[in-house]
Structure formats: C-alpha cells, structure tokens
C-alpha positions in Angstrom: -89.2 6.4 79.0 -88.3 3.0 78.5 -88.2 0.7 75.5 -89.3 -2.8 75.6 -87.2 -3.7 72.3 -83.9 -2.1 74.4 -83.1 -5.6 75.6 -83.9 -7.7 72.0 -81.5 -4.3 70.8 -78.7 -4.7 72.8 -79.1 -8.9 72.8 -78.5 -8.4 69.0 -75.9 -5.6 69.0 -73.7 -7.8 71.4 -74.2 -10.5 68.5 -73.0 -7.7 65.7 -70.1 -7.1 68.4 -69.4 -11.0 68.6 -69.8 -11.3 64.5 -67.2 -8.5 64.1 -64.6 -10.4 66.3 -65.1 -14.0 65.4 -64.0 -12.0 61.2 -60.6 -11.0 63.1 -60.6 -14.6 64.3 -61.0 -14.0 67.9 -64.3 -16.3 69.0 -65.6 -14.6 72.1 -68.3 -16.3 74.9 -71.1 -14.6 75.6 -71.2 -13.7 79.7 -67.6 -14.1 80.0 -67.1 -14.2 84.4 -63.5 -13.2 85.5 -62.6 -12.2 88.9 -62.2 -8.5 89.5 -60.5 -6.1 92.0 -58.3 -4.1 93.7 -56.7 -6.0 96.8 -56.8 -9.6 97.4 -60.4 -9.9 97.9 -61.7 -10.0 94.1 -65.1 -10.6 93.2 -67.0 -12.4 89.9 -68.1 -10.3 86.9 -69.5 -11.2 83.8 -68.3 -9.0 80.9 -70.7 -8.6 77.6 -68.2 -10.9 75.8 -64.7 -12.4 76.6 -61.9 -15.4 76.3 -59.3 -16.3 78.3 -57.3 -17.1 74.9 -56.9 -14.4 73.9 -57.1 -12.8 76.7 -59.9 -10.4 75.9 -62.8 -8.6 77.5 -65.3 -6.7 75.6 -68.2 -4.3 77.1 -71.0 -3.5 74.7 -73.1 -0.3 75.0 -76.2 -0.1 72.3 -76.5 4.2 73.1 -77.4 6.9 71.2 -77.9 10.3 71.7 -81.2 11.9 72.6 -83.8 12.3 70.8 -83.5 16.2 71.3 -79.3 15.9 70.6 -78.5 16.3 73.9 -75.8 14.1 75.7 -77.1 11.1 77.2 -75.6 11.4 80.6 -77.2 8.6 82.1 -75.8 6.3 79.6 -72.5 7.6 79.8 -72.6 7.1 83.6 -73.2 3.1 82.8 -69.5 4.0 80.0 -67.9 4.9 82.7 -68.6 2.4 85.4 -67.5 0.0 82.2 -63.9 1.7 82.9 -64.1 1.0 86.4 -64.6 -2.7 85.7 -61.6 -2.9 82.6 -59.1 -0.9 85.5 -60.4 -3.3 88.3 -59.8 -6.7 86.1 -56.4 -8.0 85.8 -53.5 -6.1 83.4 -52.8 -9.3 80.9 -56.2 -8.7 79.2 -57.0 -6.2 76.0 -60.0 -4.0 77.2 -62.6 -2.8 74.7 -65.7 -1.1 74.9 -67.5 -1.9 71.7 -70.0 0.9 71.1 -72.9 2.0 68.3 -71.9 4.6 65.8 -74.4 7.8 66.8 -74.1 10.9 65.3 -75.0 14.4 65.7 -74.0 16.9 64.0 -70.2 16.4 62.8 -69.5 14.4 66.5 -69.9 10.8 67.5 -71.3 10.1 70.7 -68.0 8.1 71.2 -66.1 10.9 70.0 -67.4 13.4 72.5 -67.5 10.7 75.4 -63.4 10.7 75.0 -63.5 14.6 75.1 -65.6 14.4 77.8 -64.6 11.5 80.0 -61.0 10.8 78.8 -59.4 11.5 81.9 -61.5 8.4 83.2 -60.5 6.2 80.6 -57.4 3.6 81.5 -54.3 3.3 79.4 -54.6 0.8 77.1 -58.5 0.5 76.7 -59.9 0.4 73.3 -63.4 2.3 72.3 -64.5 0.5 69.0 -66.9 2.1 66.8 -69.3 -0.1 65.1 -71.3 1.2 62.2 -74.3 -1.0 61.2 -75.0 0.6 57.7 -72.0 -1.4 56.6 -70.6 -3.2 60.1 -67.4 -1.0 59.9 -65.6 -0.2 62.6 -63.6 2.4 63.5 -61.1 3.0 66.8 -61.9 6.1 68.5 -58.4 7.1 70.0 -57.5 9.4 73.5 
C-alpha cells in the first residue's frame, strides 16, 4: 500500500535532517553528486544531502515500523544498499545515515537494524537518530 504524502514526508524529513546540521554549522546541498566505486571506473550518485567542505554525505530514510510491529524488511533492504553506497564513495568523507526515531516496544527501529544488520554496516558510518517531538538526536552506536 502506498502513500501519496510518502514523497512530501520524506521531502520534509530531509529538510529536518538539513535544519539539524546547518545548528552544528555544517550547511549541506540538497542532491549532493559524488563519484562512487570500487576500481577505476566510478560512477555519479546523488546522496540525500552532502558538501565537499566538510567533507560529508548524509542518506536520509523517513521509516517506521509496520503498522502490525513487525520489521519493515523492505525498508531495511533500501538501509542497507545506503551502506553499499557510503563503503563504495571515497574514505575522506564522514558517512551518516540520518534516520526517524520509531519505536516499538522498548526498541528503535534503528536500534534493531544495528542488531540485525551490523555486520553490513562500514567502520566509521554514523546512524543518527532524529526525534521530531523535540528534533533531538541521538547516535545509535555498533
């Protein structure tokens, strides 16, 4: 089942995301293109948000889990291909996926994606927890 707000949602969360930086004093670009690979052949992507100075790529992900509480594996799926893109892009940048505070139960859905998935995730890549009851964020360590 699809939503037609998802787009306007994740539009707007990426602006939350881009809010939350610019108070640390980082001002990220929207679409931010880099070349990414694994050989010499490397290949444009555009990242949610980025910058070149600081050297910074950020992936949003507006998910929650499902309505029923189960784990949104499909979504997770779209988490991990996020890593593949952060391992594929060159070393010098800071890699965060910037994700929505869900709940259920006494677990985050980023919380059990690092139990889950953490063997997938790269060294050095940052999963950021935003809250929007009060925009806090919170790290979600390995």
């Amino acid at each position: 089942m699809g939503n037609s707000d998802n787009p306007r949602k994740g539009s707007d969360f990426e602006k939350s995301a881009k809010e939350y930086f610019k108070s640390k004093n980082i001002d990220l670009q929207h679409g931010f293109s880099i070349p990414v690979g694994f050989s010499n052949i490397k290949k444009e992507h555009k990242f949610d948000l980025g910058s070149a100075d600081p050297a910074i790529l950020v992936e949003c992900k507006f998910h929650s889990w499902t309505e029923s509480g189960n784990s949104p594996s499909a979504k997770l799926s779209v988490w991990n291909e996020a890593m593949f893109y952060f391992i594929a892009a060159p070393n010098n940048y800071r890699k965060i996926l910037f994700v929505l505070k869900s709940m259920r139960e006494t677990i985050s859905l980023a919380r059990h994606y690092v139990n889950r998935y953490g063997h997938l995730i790269p060294n050095g890549v940052e999963i950021l927890e935003y809250n929007p009851n009060n925009s806090s964020v919170y790290r979600v360590n390995k």
